[in-house]
C-alpha positions in Angstrom: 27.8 -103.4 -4.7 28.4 -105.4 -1.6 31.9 -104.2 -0.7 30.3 -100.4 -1.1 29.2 -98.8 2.4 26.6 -96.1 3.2 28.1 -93.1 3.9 26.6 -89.9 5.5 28.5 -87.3 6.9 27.7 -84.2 9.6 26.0 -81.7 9.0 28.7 -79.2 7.0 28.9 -76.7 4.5 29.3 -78.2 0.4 29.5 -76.2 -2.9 27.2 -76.7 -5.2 28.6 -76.5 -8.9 25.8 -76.5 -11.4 27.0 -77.6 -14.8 26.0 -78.3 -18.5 25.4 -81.8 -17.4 24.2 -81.6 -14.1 24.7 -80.2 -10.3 27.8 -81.5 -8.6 28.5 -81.0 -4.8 32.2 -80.8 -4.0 33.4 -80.8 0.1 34.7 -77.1 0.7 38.0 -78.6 1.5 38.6 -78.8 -2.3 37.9 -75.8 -2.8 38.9 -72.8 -0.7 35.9 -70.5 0.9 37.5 -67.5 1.6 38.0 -65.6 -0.8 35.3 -67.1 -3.2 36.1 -68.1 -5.9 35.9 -65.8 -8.7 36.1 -67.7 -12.1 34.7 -71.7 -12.6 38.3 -72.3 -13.2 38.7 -73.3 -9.2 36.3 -76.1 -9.8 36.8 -77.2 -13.3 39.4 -80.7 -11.9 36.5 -81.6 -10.0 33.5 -81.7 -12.5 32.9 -83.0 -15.7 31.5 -80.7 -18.4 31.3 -76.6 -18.4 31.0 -74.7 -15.1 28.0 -72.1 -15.6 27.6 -71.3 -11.1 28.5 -71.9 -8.0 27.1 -71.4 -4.2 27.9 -72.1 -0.9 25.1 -74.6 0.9 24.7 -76.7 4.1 23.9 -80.1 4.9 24.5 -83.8 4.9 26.4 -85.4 1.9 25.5 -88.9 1.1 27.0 -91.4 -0.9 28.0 -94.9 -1.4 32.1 -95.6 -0.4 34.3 -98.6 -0.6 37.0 -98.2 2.6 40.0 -99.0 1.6 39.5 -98.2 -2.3 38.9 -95.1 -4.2 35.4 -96.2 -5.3 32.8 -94.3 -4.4 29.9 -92.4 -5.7 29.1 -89.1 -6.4 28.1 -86.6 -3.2 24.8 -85.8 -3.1 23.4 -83.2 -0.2 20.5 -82.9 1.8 18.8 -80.8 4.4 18.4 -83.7 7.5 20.3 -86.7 8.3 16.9 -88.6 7.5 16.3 -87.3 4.0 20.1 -88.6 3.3 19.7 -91.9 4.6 16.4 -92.1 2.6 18.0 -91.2 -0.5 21.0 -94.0 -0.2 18.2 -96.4 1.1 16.2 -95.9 -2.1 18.7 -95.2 -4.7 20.9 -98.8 -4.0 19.1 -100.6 -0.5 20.0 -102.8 1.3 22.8 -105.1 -0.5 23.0 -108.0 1.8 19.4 -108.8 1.4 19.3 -108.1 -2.7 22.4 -110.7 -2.4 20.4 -113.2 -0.7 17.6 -113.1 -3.0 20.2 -113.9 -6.0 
C-alpha cells in the first residue's frame, strides 16, 4: 500500500450506521443533520447490507487515502487524535519500512 497515505481528520461530528454486517461511519456532509433522518433510506447508497440504526457521534475519523485516486479505506472514528493514529499505525504501519524489508 505504498501509494496509500494516513489520513486523520479534526475533531468533527460522523454518523454512525450500524448494520447487518457491521458499523459504518459516514461524514455528516453525506448525510444531512437537520432534520434527522427518519427512515435508513437516507443512508442506504452509502452502506452495504440492511440499515437497522443510526446516531450522531464526535471525533476523529481515520483511514488510509490515495490523493489523487478514489482509493481509500473505510472511516473509522475515535475519541483523541492519539487513539486514531494508533489504530492506522497498527492496522497497516509503516509502509516504507515493510517495503524495505521485502
Amino acid at each position: 500500500m505504498s501509494f496509500m497515505e494516513k489520513q486523520v481528520t479534526n475533531n468533527e461530528t460522523w454518523w454512525s450506521v450500524e448494520t447487518n454486517q457491521g458499523t459504518v461511519f459516514l461524514p455528516t456532509d453525506l448525510v444531512r443533520q437537520e432534520p434527522v433522518p427518519e427512515d435508513a433510506s437516507a443512508f442506504q447508497d452509502y452502506c452495504e447490507g440492511q440499515v437497522q440504526s443510526w446516531e450522531l457521534i464526535q471525533g476523529y475519523g481515520a483511514r488510509m487515502s490515495a490523493p489523487g485516486y478514489l482509493d481509500c479505506t473505510d472511516w473509522s472514528v475515535f475519541g483523541t487524535r492519539e487513539d486514531a493514529e494508533a489504530y492506522l499505525e497498527e492496522m497497516y504501519g509503516d509502509s516504507e519500512e515493510s517495503e524495505k524489508e521485502c
